[in-house]
VEXKEMI-319586 format. One record per residue (C-alpha): x, y, z; residue in three letters. Coordinates in pm, whole numbers, padded with zeros to 5 digits, always signed. Each point is the difference from the previous one (the first is absolute). Example, Ala and Ser with C-alpha at 12.3 -4.5 7.8 and 13.67 -1.06 7.14 Angstrom:
2
+01230-00450+00780ALA +00137+00344-00066SER 
***
This chain:
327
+18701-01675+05616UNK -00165+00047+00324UNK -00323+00241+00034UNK +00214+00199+00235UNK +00267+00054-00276UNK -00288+00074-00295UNK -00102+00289+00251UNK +00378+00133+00069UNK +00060+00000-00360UNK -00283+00223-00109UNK +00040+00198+00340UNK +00356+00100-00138UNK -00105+00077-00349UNK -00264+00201+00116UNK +00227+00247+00196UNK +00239-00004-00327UNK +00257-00256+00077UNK +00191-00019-00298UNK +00178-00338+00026UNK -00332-00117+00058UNK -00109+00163-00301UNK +00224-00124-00208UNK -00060-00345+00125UNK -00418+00074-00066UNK +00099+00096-00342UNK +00241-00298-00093UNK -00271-00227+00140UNK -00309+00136-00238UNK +00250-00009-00323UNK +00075-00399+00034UNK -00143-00241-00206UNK +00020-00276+00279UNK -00400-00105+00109UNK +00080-00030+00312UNK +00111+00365-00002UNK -00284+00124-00183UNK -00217-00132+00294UNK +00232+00194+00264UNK -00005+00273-00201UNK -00407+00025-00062UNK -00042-00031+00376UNK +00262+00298+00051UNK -00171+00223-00278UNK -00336-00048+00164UNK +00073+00072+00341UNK +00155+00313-00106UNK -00251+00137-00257UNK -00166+00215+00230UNK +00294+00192+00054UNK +00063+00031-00367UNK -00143+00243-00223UNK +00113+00340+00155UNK +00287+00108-00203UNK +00018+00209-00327UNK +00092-00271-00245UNK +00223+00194-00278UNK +00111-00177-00321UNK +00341+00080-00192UNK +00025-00088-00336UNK +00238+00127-00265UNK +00217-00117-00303UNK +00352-00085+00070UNK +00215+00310+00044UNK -00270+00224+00158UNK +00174-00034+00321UNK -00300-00194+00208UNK +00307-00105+00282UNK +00134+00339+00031UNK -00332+00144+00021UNK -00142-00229+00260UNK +00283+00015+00234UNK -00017+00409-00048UNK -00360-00024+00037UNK -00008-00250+00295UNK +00221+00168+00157UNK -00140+00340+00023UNK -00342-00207+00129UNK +00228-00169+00278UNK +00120+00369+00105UNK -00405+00123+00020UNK -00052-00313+00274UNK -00126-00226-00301UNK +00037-00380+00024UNK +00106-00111-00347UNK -00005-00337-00203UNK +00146-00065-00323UNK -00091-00308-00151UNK +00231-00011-00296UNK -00055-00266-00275UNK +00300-00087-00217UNK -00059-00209-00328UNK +00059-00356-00014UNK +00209-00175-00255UNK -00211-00221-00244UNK +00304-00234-00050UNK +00122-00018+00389UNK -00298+00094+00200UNK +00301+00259+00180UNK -00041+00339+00146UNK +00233+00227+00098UNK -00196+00177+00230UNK +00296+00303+00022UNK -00289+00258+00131UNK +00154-00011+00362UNK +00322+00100-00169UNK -00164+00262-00179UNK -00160+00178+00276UNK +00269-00079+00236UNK -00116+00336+00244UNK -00333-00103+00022UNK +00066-00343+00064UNK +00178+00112+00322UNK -00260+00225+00052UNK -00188-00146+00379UNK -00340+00130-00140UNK +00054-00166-00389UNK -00034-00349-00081UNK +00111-00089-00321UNK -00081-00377-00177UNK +00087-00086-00260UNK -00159-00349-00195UNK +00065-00179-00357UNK -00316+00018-00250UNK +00019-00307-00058UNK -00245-00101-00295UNK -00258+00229+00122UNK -00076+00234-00289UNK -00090+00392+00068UNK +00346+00088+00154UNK -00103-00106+00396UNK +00076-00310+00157UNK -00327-00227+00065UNK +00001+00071+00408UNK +00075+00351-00031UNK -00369+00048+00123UNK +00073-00180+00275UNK +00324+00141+00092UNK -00185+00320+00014UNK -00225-00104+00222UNK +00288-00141+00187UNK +00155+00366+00029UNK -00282+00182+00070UNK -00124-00224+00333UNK +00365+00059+00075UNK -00075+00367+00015UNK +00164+00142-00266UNK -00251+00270-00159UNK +00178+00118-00303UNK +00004-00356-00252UNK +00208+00054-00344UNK -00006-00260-00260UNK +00303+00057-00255UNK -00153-00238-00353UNK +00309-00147-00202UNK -00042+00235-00254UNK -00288+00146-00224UNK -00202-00071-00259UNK -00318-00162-00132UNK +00027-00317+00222UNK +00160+00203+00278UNK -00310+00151+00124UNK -00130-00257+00282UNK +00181+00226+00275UNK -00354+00226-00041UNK -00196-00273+00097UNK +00086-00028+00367UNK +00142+00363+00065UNK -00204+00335+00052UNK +00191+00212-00190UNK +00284-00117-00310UNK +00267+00265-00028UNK +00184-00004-00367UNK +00366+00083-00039UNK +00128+00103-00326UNK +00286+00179-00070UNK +00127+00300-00262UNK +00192+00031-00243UNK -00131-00300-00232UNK -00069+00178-00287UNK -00321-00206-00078UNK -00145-00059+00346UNK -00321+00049-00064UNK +00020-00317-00267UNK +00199-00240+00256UNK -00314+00005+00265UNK -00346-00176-00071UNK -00346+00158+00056UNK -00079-00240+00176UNK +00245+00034+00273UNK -00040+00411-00018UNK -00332-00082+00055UNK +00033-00117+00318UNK +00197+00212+00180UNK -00068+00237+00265UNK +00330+00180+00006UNK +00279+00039-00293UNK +00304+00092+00174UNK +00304+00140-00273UNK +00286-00134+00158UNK +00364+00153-00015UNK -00139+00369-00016UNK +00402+00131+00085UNK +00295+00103-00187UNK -00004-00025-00338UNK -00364-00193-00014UNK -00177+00280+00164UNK -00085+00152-00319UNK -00073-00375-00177UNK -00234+00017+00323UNK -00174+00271-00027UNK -00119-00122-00424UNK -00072-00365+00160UNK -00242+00126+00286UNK -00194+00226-00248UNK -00004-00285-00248UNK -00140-00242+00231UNK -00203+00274+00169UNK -00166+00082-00315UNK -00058-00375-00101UNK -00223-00115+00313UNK -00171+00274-00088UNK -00103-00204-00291UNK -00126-00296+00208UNK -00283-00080+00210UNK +00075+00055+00361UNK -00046-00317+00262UNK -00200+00171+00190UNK -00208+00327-00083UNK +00136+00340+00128UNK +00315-00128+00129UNK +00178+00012-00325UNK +00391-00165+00057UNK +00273+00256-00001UNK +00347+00024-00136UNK +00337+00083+00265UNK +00369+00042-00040UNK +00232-00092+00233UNK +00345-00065+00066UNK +00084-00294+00254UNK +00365+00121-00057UNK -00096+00370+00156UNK -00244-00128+00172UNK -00243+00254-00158UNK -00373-00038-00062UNK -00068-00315+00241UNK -00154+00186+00250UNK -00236+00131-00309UNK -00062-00313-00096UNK -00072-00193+00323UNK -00247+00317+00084UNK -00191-00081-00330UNK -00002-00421+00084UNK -00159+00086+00329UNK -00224+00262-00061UNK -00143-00230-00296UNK -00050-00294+00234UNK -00171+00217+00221UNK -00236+00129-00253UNK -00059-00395-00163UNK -00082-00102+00348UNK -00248+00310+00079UNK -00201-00080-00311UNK +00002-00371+00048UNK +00253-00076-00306UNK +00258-00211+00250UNK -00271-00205+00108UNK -00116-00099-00307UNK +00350-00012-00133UNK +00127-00243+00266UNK -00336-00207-00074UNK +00067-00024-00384UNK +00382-00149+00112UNK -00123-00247+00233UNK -00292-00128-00208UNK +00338-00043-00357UNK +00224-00114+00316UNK -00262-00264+00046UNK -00055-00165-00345UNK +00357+00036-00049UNK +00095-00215+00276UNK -00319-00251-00139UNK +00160-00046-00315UNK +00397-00043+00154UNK -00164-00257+00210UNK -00167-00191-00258UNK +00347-00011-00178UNK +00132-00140+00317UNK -00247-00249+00032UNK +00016-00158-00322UNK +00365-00068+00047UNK -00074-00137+00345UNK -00212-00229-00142UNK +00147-00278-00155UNK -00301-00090-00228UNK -00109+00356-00102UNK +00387+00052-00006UNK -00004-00267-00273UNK -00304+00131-00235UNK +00146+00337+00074UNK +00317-00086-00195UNK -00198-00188-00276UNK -00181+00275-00085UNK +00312+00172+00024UNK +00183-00189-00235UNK -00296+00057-00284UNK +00046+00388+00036UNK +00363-00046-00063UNK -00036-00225-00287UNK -00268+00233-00112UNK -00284-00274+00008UNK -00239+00218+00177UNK -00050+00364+00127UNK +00104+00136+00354UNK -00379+00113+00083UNK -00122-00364-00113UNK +00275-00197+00207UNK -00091+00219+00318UNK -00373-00056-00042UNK +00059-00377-00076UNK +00208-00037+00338UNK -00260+00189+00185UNK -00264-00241-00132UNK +00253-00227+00163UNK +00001+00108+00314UNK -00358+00016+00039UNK -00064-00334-00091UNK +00255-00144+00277UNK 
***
């Protein structure tokens, strides 16, 4: 690729060509080395013009209604004059590696929406419910102008949590009518939210509703806020009547604004980079030691003795460190 061509291609992604997008995107997720170099020379000339968006994470067991939500919810944004990215992350299958990556289906009026972008990518074997370039993607999206990013996790729970490492605020969906739904979320993932939004707050559930919000309402008050005097909140809403997402963007916003005025997005987005950092060390010492034929060797020796139960984890991964160190 010509120097000319480099300069085209970031010119179009930076007045939010989407075909180009997509293309930036596909590029950053392959495995192929010779990609990763295109794609390292891409994300650099365009981090400048990243960084500008309000980053919101989506995370929420199956059933809460994330899709319907986030096509409600992107939607309205699209309406205000909002540029909105969903960066959807469907699980992986352990057996087949497969995705099935339906979220364009789901959303099928936001995907047609000129001022939504909607992509979705498989897991993979990336633990935490995002796909390992969704930090890049986002970057992607953002020098692409979009200034609204939403990250939908796979689902929720204890290991779903990484979404709140590279977002500003994580928005959790849960829905009524459970009977024990207090029990079915962890503390640790209440913990972390900014918002709670009750989902489904029509019909029949509005009552169901109503218990659920002052449940959960009641229950952060129990917890340690993330950041002092701007305790998280608790919202209904209904993506079905289209009720209480103009309440609840109001709240995102107004939060961000107030995170940024006292200096808590800075430090925030600081925090990310520094975890994005180290984790990107260690996945590339994984992929160096299978690179490597001769560390690829001792790495599958020591290997073998964990299996056979010969010696611990900890002791293997010190011994092949040694290893390295002494090539």
């Amino acid at each position: 690729m010509t120097e000319r061509k480099k300069e085209t291609g970031l010119d179009m992604l930076r007045v939010g060509g989407r075909r180009a997008l997509a293309r930036a995107i596909t590029l950053v997720e392959s495995t192929k080395s010779a990609d990763r170099e295109k794609a390292e020379s891409l994300l650099s000339g365009l981090l400048p013009q990243a960084g500008k968006a309000i980053r919101l994470g989506i995370s929420g067991a199956p059933g809460a209604g994330k899709s319907t939500f986030i096509e409600a919810f992107g939607s309205y944004l699209t309406g205000q004059g909002h540029k909105v990215a969903v960066l959807a992350v469907d699980p992986s299958s352990r057996r087949s590696g497969g995705s099935i990556l339906g979220d364009k289906t789901r959303m099928e009026k936001l995907a047609r929406d000129p001022n939504a972008f909607i992509r979705p990518s498989p897991a993979g074997t990336t633990l935490g419910g995002v796909a390992r370039r969704t930090r890049e993607a986002l970057l992607l999206v953002e020098a692409a102008g979009f200034d609204v990013v939403i990250v939908e996790t796979v689902g929720v729970g204890q290991s779903e949590t990484a979404v709140s490492e590279m977002v500003d605020l994580f928005v959790l969906l849960l829905s009524p009518g459970g009977g024990d739904d207090l029990q079915g979320i962890k503390r640790g993932v209440m913990e972390l939210a900014d918002l709670v939004l009750v989902t489904k707050a029509d019909g029949d559930l509005t009552a169901a509703a109503n218990r659920a919000s002052a449940d959960y309402r009641n229950a952060l008050r129990l917890m340690r806020p993330k950041y002092p005097a701007l305790p998280p909140d608790v919202r209904k809403v209904s993506a079905l009547e289209g009720t209480g997402i103009a309440e609840a963007w109001n709240f995102m916003r107004d939060l961000h604004d107030k995170l940024k005025e006292h200096g808590y997005l800075k430090r925030l987005r600081e925090e990310q980079a520094r975890r994005w950092f180290w984790n990107e060390m260690q996945a590339v010492l994984s992929e160096e030691f299978l690179s490597n034929e001769k560390l690829g060797k001792e790495a599958k020796k020591l290997e073998a003795s964990v299996v056979a139960g010969k010696a611990l984890p900890y002791t293997a991964a010190r011994a092949l460190f040694r290893h390295i160190i002494a090539a």
